[in-house]
LUMKOLVO-264900 format. One record per residue: x, y, z of N, C-alpha, C in turn. Coordinates in nm, 2 decimals. Layout:
{n.east = X&n.north = Y&n.up = Z&ca.east = X&ca.north = Y&ca.up = Z&c.east = X&c.north = Y&c.up = Z}
...
REM end
This chain:
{n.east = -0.43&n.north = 0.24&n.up = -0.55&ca.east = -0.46&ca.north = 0.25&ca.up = -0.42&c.east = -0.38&c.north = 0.36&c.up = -0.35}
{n.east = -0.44&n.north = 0.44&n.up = -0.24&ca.east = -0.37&ca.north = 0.53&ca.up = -0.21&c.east = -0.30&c.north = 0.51&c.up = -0.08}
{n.east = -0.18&n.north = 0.53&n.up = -0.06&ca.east = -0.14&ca.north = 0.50&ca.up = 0.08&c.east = -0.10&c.north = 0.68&c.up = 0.12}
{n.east = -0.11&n.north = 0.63&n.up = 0.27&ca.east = -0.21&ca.north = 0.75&ca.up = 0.37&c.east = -0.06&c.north = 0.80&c.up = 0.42}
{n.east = 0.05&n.north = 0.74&n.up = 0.49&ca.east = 0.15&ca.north = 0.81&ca.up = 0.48&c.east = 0.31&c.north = 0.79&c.up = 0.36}
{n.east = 0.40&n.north = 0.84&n.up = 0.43&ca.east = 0.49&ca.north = 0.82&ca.up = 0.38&c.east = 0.65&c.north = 0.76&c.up = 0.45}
{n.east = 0.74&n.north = 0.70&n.up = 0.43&ca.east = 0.84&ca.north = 0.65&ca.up = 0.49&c.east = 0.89&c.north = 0.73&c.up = 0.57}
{n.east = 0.94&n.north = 0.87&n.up = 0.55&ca.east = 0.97&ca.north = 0.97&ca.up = 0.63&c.east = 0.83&c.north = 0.96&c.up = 0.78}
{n.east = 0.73&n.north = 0.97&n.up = 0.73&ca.east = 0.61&ca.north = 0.97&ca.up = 0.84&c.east = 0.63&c.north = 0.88&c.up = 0.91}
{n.east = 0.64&n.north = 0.75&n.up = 0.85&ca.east = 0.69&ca.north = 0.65&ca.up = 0.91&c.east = 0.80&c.north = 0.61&c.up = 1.05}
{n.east = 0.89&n.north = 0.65&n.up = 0.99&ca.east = 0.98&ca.north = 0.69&ca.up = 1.07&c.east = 0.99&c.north = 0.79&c.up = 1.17}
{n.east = 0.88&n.north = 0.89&n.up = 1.20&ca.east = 0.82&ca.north = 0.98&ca.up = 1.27&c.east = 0.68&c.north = 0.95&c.up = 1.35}
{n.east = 0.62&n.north = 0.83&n.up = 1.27&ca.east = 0.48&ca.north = 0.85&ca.up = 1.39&c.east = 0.46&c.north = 0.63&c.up = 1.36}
{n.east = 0.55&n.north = 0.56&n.up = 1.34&ca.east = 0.57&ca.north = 0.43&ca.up = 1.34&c.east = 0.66&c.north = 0.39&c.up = 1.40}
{n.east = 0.78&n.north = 0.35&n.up = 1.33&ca.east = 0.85&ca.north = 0.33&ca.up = 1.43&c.east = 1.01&c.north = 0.40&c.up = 1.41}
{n.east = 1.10&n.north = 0.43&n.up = 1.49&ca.east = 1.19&ca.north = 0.49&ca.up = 1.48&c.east = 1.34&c.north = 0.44&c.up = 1.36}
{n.east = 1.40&n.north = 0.49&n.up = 1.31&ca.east = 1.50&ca.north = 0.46&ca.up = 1.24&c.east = 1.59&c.north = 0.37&c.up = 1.27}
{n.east = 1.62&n.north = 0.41&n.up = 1.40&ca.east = 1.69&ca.north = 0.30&ca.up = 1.52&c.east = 1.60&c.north = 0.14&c.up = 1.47}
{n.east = 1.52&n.north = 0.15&n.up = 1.49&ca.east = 1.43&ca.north = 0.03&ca.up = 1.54&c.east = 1.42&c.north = -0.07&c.up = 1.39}
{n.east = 1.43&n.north = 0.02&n.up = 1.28&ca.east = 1.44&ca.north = -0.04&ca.up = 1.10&c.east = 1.56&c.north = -0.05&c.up = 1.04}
{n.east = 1.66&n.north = -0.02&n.up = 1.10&ca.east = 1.78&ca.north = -0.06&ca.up = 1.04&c.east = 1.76&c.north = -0.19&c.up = 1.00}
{n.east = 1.86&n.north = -0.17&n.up = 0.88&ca.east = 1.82&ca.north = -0.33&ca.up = 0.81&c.east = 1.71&c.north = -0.35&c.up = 0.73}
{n.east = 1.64&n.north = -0.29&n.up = 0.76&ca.east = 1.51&ca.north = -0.31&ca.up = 0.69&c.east = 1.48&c.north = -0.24&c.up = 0.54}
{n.east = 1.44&n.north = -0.31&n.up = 0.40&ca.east = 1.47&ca.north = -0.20&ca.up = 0.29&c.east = 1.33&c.north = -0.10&c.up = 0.29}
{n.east = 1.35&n.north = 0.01&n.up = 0.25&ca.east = 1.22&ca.north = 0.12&ca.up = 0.23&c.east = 1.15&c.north = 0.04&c.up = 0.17}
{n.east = 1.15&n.north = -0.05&n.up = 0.06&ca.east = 1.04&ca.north = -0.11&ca.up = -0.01&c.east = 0.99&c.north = -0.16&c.up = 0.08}
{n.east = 1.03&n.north = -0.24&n.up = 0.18&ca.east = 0.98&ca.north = -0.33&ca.up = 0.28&c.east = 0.86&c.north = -0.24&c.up = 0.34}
{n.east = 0.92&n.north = -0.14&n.up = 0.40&ca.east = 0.81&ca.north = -0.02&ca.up = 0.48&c.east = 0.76&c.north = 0.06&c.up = 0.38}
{n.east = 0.73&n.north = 0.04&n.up = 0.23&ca.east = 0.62&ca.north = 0.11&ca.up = 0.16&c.east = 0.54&c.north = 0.01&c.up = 0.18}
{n.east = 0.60&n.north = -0.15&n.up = 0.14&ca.east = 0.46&ca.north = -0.23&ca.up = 0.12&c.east = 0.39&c.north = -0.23&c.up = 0.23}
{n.east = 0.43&n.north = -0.24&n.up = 0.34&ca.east = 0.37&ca.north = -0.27&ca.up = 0.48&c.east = 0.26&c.north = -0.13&c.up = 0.50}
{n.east = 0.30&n.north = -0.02&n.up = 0.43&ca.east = 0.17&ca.north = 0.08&ca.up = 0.43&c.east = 0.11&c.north = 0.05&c.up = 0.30}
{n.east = 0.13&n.north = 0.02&n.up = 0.25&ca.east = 0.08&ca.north = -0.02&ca.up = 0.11&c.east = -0.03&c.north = -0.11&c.up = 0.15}
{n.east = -0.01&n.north = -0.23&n.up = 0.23&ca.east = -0.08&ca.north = -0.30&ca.up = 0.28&c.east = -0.16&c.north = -0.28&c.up = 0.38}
{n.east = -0.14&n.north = -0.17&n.up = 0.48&ca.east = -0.24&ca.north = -0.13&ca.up = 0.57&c.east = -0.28&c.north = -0.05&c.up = 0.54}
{n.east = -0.25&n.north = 0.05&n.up = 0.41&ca.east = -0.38&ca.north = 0.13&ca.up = 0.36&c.east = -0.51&c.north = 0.04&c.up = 0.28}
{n.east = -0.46&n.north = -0.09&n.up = 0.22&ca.east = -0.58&ca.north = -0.13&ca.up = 0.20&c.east = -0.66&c.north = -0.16&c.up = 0.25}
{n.east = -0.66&n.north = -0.21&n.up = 0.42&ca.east = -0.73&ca.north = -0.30&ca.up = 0.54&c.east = -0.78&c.north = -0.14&c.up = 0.60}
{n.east = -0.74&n.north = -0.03&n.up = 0.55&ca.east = -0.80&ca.north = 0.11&ca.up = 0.60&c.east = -0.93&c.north = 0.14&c.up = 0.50}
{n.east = -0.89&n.north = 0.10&n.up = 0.37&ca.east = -0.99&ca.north = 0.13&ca.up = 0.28&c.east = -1.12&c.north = 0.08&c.up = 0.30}
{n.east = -1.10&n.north = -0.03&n.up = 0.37&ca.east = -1.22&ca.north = -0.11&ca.up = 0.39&c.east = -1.36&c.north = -0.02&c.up = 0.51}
{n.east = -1.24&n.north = -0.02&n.up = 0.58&ca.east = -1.33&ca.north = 0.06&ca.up = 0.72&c.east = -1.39&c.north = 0.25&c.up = 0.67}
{n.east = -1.29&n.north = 0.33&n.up = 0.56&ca.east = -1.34&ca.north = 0.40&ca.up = 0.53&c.east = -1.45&c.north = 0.40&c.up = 0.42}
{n.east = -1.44&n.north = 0.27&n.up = 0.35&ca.east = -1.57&ca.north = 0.31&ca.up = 0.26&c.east = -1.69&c.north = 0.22&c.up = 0.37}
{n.east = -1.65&n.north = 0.19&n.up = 0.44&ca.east = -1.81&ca.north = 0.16&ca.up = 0.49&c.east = -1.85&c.north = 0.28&c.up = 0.57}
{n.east = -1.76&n.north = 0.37&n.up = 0.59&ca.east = -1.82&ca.north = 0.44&ca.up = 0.67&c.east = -1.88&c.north = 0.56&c.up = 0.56}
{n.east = -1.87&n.north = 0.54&n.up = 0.47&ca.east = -1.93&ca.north = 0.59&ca.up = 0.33&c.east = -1.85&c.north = 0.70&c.up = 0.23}
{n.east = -1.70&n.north = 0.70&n.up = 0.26&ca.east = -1.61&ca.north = 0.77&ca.up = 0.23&c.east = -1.63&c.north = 0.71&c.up = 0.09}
{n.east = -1.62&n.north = 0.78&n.up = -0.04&ca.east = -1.58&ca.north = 0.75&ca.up = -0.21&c.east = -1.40&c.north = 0.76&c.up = -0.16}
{n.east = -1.33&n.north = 0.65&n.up = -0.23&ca.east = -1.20&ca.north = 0.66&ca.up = -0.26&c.east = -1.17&c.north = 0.68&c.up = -0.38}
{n.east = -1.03&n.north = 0.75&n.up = -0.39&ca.east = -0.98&ca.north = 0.72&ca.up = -0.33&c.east = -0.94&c.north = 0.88&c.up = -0.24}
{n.east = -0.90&n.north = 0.89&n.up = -0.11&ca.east = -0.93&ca.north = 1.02&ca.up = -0.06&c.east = -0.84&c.north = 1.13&c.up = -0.15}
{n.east = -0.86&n.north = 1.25&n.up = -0.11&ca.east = -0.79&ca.north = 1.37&ca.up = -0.21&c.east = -0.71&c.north = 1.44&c.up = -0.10}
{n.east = -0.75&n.north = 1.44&n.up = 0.04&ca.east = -0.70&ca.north = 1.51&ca.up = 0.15&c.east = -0.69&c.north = 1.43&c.up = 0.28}
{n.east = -0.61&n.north = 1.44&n.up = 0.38&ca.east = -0.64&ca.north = 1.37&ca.up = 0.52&c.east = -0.53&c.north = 1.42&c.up = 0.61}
{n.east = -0.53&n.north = 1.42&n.up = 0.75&ca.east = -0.44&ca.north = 1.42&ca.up = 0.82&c.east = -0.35&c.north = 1.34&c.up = 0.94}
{n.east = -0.32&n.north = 1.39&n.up = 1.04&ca.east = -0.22&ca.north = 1.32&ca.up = 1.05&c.east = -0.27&c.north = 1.22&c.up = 1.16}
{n.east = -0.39&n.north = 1.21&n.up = 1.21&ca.east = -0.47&ca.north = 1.04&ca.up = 1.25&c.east = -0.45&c.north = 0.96&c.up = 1.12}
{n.east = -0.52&n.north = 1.00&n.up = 1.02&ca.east = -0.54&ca.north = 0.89&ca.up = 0.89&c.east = -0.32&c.north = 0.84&c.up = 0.90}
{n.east = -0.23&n.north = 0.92&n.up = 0.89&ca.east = -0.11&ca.north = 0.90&ca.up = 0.87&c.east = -0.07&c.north = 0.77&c.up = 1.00}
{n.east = -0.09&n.north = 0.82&n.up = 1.12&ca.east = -0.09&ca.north = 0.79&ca.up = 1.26&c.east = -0.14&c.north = 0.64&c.up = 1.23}
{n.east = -0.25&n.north = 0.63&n.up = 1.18&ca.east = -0.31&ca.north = 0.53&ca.up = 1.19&c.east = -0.25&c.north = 0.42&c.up = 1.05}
{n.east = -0.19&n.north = 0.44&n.up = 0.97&ca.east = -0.14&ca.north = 0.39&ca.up = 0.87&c.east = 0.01&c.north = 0.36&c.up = 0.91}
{n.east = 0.06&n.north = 0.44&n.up = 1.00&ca.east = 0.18&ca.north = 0.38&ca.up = 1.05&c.east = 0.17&c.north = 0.28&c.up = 1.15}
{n.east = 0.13&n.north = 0.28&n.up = 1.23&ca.east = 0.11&ca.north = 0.19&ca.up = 1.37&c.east = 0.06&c.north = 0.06&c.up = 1.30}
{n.east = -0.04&n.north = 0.08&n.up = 1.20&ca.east = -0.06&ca.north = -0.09&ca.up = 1.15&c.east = 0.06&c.north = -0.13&c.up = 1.04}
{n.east = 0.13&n.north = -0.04&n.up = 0.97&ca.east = 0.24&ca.north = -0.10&ca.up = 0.87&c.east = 0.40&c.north = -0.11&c.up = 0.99}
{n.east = 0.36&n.north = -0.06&n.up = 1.12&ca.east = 0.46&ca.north = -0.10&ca.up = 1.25&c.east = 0.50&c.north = -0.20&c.up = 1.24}
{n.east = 0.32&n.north = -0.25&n.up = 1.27&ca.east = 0.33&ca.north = -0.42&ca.up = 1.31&c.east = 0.36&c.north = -0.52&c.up = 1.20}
{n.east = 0.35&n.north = -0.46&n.up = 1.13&ca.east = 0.38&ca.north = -0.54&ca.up = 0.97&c.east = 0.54&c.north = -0.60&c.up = 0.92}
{n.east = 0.59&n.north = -0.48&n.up = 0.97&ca.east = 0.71&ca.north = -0.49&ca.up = 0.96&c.east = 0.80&c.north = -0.57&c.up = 1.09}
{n.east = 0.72&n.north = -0.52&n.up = 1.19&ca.east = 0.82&ca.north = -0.57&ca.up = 1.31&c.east = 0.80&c.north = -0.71&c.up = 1.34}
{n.east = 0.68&n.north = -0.80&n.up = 1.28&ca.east = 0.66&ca.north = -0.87&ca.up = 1.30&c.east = 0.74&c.north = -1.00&c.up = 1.18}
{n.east = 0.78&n.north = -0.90&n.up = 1.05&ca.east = 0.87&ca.north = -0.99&ca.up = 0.97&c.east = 0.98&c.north = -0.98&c.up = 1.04}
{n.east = 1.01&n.north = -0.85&n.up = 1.10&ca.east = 1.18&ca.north = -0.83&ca.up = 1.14&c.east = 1.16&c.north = -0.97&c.up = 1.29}
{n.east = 1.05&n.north = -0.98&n.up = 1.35&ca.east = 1.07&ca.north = -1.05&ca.up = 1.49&c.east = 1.02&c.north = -1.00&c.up = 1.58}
{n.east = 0.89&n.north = -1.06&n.up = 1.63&ca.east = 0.81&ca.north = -1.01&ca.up = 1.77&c.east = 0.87&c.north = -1.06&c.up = 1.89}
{n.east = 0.87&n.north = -1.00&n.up = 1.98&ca.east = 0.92&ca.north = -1.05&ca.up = 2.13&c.east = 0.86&c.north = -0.99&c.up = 2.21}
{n.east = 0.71&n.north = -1.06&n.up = 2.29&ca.east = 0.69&ca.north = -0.99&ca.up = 2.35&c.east = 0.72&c.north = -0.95&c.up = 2.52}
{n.east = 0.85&n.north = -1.00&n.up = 2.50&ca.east = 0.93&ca.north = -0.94&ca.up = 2.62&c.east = 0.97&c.north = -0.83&c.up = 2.65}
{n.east = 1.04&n.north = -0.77&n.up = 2.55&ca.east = 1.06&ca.north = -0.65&ca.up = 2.46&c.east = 0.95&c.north = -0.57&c.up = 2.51}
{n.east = 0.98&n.north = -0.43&n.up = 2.54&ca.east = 0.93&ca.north = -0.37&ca.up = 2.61&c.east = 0.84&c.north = -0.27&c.up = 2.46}
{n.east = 0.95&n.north = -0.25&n.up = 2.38&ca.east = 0.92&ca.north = -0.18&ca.up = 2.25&c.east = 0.83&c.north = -0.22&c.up = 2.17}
{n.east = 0.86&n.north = -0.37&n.up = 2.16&ca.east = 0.83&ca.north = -0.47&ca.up = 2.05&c.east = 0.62&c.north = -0.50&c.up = 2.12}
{n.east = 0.59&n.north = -0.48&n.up = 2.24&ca.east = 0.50&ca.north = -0.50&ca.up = 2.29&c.east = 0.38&c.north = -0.34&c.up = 2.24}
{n.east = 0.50&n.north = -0.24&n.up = 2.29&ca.east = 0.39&ca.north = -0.12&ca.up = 2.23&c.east = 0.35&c.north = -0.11&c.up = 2.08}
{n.east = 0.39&n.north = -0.17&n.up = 2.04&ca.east = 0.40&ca.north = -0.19&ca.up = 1.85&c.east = 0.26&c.north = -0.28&c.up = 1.87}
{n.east = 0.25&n.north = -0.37&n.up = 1.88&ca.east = 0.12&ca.north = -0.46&ca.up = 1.91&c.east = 0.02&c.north = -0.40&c.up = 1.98}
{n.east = 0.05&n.north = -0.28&n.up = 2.08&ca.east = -0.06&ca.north = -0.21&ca.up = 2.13&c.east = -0.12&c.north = -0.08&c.up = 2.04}
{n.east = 0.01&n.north = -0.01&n.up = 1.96&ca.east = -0.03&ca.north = 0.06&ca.up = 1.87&c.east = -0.16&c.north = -0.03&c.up = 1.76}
{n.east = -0.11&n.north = -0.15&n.up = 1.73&ca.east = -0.21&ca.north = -0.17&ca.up = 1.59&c.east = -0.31&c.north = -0.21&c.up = 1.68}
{n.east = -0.36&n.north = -0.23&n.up = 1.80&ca.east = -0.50&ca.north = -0.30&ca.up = 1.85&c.east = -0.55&c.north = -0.11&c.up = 1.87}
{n.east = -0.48&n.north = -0.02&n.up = 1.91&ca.east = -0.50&ca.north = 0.09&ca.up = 1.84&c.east = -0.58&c.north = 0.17&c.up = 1.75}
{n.east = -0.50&n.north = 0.15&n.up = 1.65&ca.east = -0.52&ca.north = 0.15&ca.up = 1.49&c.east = -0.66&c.north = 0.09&c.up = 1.49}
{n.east = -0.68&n.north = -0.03&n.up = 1.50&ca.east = -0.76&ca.north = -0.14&ca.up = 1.46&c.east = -0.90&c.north = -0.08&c.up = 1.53}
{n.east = -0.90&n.north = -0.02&n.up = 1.68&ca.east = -1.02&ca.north = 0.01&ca.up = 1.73&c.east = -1.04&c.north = 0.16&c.up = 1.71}
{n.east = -0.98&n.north = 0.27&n.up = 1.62&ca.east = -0.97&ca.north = 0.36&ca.up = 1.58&c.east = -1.10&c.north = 0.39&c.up = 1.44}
{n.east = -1.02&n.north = 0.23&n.up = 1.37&ca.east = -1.08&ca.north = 0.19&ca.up = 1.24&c.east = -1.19&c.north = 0.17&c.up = 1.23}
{n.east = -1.22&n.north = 0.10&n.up = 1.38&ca.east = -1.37&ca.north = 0.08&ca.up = 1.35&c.east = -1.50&c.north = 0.19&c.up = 1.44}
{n.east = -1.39&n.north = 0.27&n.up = 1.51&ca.east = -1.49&ca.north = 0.36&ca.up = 1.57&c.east = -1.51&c.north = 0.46&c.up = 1.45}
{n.east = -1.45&n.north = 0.48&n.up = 1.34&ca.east = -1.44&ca.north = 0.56&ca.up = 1.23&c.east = -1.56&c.north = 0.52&c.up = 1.11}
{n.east = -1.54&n.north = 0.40&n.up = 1.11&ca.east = -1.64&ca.north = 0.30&ca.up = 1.03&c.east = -1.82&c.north = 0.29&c.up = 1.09}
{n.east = -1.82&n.north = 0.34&n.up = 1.25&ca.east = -1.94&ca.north = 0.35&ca.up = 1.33&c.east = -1.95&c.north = 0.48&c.up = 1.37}
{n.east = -1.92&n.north = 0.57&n.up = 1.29&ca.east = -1.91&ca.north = 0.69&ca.up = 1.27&c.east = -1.93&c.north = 0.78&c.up = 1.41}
{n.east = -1.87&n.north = 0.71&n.up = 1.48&ca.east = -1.80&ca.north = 0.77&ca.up = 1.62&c.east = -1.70&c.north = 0.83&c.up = 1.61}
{n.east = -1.60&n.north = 0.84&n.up = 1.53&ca.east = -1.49&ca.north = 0.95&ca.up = 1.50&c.east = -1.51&c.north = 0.97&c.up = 1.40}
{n.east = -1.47&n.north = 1.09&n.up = 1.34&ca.east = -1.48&ca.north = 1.16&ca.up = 1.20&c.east = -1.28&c.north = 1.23&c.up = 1.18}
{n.east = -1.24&n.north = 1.15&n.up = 1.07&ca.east = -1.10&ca.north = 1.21&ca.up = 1.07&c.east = -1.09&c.north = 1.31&c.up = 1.04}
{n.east = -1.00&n.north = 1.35&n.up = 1.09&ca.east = -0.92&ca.north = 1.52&ca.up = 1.06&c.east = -0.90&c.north = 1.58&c.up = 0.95}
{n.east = -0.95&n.north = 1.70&n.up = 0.85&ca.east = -0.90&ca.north = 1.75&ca.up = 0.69&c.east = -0.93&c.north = 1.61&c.up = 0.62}
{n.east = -1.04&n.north = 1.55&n.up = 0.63&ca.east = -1.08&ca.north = 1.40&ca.up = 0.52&c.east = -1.18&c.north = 1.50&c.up = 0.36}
{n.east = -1.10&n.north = 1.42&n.up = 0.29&ca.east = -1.21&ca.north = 1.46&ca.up = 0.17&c.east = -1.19&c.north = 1.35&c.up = 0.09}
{n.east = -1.31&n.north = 1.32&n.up = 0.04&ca.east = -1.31&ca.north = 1.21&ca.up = -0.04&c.east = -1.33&c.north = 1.22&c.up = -0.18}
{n.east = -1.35&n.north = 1.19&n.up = -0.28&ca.east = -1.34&ca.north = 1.20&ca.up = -0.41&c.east = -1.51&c.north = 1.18&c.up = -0.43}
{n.east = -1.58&n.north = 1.23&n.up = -0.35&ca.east = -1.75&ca.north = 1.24&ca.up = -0.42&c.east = -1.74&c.north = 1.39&c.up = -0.51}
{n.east = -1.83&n.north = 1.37&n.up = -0.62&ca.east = -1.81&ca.north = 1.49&ca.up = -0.73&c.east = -1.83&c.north = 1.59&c.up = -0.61}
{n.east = -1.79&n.north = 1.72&n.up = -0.66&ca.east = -1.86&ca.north = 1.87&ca.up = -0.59&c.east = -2.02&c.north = 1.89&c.up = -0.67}
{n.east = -2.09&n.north = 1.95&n.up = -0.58&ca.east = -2.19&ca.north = 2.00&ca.up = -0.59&c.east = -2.21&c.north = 2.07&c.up = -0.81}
{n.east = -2.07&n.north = 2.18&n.up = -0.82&ca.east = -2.08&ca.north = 2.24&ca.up = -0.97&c.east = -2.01&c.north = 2.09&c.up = -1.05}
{n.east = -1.93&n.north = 1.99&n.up = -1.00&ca.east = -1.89&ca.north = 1.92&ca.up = -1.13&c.east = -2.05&c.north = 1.83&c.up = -1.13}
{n.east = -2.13&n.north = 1.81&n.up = -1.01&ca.east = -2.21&ca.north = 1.70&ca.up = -1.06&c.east = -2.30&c.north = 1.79&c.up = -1.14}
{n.east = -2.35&n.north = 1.93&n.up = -1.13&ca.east = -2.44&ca.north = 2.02&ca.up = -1.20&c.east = -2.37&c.north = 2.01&c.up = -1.38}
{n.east = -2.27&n.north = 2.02&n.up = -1.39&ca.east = -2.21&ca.north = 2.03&ca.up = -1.53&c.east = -2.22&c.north = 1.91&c.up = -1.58}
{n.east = -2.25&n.north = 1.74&n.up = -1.52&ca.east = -2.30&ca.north = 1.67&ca.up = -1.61&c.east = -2.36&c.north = 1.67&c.up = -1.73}
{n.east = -2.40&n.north = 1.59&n.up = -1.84&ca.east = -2.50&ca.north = 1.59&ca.up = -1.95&c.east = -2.62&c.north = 1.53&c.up = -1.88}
{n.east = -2.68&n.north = 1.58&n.up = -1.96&ca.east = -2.84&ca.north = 1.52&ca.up = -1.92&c.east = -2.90&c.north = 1.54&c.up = -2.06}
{n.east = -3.05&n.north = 1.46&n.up = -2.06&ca.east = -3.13&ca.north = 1.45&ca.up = -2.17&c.east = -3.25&c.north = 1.52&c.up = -2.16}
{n.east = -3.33&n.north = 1.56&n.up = -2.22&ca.east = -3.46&ca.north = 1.63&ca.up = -2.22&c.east = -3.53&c.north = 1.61&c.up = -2.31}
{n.east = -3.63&n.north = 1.52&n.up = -2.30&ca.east = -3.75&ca.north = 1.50&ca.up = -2.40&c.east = -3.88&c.north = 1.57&c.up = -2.42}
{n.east = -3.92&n.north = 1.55&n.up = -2.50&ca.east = -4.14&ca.north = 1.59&ca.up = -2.49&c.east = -4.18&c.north = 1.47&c.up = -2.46}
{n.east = -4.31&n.north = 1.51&n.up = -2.37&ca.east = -4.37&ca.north = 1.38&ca.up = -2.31&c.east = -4.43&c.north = 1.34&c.up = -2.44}
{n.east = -4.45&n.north = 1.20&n.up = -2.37&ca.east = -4.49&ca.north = 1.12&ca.up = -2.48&c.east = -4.60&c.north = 1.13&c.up = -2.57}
{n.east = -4.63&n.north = 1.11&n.up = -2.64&ca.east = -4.73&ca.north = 1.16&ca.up = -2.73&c.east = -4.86&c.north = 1.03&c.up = -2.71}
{n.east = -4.95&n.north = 1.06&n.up = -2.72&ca.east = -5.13&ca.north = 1.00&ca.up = -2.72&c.east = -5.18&c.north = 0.99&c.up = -2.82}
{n.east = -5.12&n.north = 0.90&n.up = -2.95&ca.east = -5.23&ca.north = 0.88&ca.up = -3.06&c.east = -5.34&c.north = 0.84&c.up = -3.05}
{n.east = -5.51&n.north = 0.89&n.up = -3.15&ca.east = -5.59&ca.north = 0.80&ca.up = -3.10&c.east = -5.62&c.north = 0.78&c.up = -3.24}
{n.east = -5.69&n.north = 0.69&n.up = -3.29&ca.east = -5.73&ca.north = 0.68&ca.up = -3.44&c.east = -5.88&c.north = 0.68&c.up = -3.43}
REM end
């Protein structure tokens, strides 16, 4: 499965370093690990072949904000917390991002998906026969 950003990203367009102390990196791979799956879903309906080859920094954007809440929600929600509240506004975000992407209302940025190219599907094998033959006696 492919996950869309990276920890470094993470910490650039999710949540701040400040905010994950404490927290192990594995913790914040799985948490994208896991919202790149619940991404997969909305991009193959929208007819994308996985798993993608290219994408930018919406598909990243959008894989942080949902592995945010993933995490901040193990670390402790408070929605008093002024921080802890935009984190939950990020993934409802994310989530209606997902599905305007899925109803092909948005189209992501540098997306390429793993459908053959035009010359690998030409270089396939193929077979060629003589039509059938018409005995009569």
């Amino acid at each position: 499965m492919t996950r869309y950003a990276t920890a470094a990203d993470f910490a650039r367009l999710g949540l701040p370093a400040s905010a994950t102390q404490g927290v192990a990196t594995a913790s914040i791979e799985a948490a994208l690990d896991g919202f790149a799956a619940v991404m997969g879903g909305y991009l193959q309906a929208r007819g994308y072949v996985l798993p993608l080859t290219a994408w930018g920094d919406d598909l990243r954007r959008c894989n942080c904000q949902g592995a945010a809440w993933d995490v901040l929600r193990v670390r402790g929600y408070d929605p008093n917390v002024g921080g802890d509240e935009a984190v939950r506004l990020g993934l409802e975000d994310a989530m209606r991002w997902l599905r305007d992407v899925a109803a092909a209302k948005v189209t992501p940025v540098s997306i390429a998906d793993s459908t053959p190219s035009e010359d690998e599907a030409s270089e396939q094998t193929f077979c060629v026969t003589n039509p059938r033959r018409r005995w009569s006696r």
